[in-house]
N, C-alpha and C positions, 0 to 999 in steps of 0.2 A: 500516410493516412492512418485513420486510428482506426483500430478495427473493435466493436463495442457490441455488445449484448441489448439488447433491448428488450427487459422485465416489465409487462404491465402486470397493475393490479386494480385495484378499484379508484387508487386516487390517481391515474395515471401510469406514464414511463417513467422507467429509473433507467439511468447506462449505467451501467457495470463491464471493469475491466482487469483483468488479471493477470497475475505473473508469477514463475517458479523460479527463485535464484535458488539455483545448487550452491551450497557449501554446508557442512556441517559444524558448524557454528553460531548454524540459525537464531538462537534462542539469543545468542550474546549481541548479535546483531540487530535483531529485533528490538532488545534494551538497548542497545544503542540510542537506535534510532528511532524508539519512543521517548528516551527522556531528550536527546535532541528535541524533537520538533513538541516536546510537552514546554518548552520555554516560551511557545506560542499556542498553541491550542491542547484543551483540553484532550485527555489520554487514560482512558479507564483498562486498567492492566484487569484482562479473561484469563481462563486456565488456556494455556496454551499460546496464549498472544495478548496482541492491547488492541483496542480499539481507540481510532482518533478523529474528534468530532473539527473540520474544517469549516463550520458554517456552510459552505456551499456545496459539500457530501462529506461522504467518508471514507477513513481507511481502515482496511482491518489487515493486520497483520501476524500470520499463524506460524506457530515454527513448529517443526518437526525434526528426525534424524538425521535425513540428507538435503532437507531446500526451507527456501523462509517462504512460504506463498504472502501473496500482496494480492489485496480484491481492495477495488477504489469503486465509490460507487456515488452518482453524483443527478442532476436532473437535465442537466445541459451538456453537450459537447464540448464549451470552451471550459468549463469548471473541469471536467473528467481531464479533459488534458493539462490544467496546470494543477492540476492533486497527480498526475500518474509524474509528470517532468517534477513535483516538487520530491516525491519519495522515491521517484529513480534516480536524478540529481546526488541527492543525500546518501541512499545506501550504497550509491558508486562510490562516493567520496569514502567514508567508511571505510568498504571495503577496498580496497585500493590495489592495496597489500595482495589479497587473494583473489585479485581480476574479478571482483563481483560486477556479474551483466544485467539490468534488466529488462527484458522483454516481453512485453504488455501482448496481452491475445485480446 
C-alpha cells in the first residue's frame, strides 16, 4: 500500500511522497539519474538537486553528505505510484553496485 501525505491548498490536494537512500555519493547519483530520465522529461538542475517535470507531477531530487532524498508529488494516486516505481526502478538499477534501496514514506 502506498503510504502518502495529503497537502491541501487552495487549488486542492497534492500527494506527496518521499524517500532517504543512504549512500554518499548522492550528488553523482542524483546526475545520474537526472540526465537519465532528462532523455524523456524535462530536468531543471537547483543548487542542491534537479527538479523533474513528469506531466502528471513531480520529482525533486536533493543530495546531500550521507542520502539522496526523493519527494514525488503528483494529484492522483495512480500518477504518484508510477513517478515513485519509475525513479525507484531507475536509481536501483544505478546503484546496483552499492545495494541502493528505495523506500517511499
Amino acid at each position: 500500500m502506498i503510504e502518502t501525505t495529503s497537502i491541501r491548498d487552495d487549488q486542492g490536494g497534492l500527494l506527496v511522497s518521499t524517500a532517504q537512500v543512504a549512500t554518499r555519493s548522492s550528488a553523482s547519483y542524483a546526475g545520474l539519474l537526472a540526465e537519465l530520465l532528462g532523455r524523456k522529461v524535462p530536468v531543471e538542475p537547483l543548487p542542491g538537486g534537479y527538479r523533474l517535470d513528469f506531466g502528471i507531477g513531480e520529482g525533486l531530487l536533493n543530495f546531500g553528505p550521507e542520502s539522496l532524498s526523493l519527494l514525488v508529488t503528483a494529484d492522483d494516486g495512480a500518477s504518484l505510484s508510477n513517478l515513485r516505481d519509475a525513479l525507484a526502478v531507475h536509481l536501483e538499477r544505478l546503484g546496483h553496485r552499492d545495494n541502493l534501496r528505495v523506500v517511499w514514506r
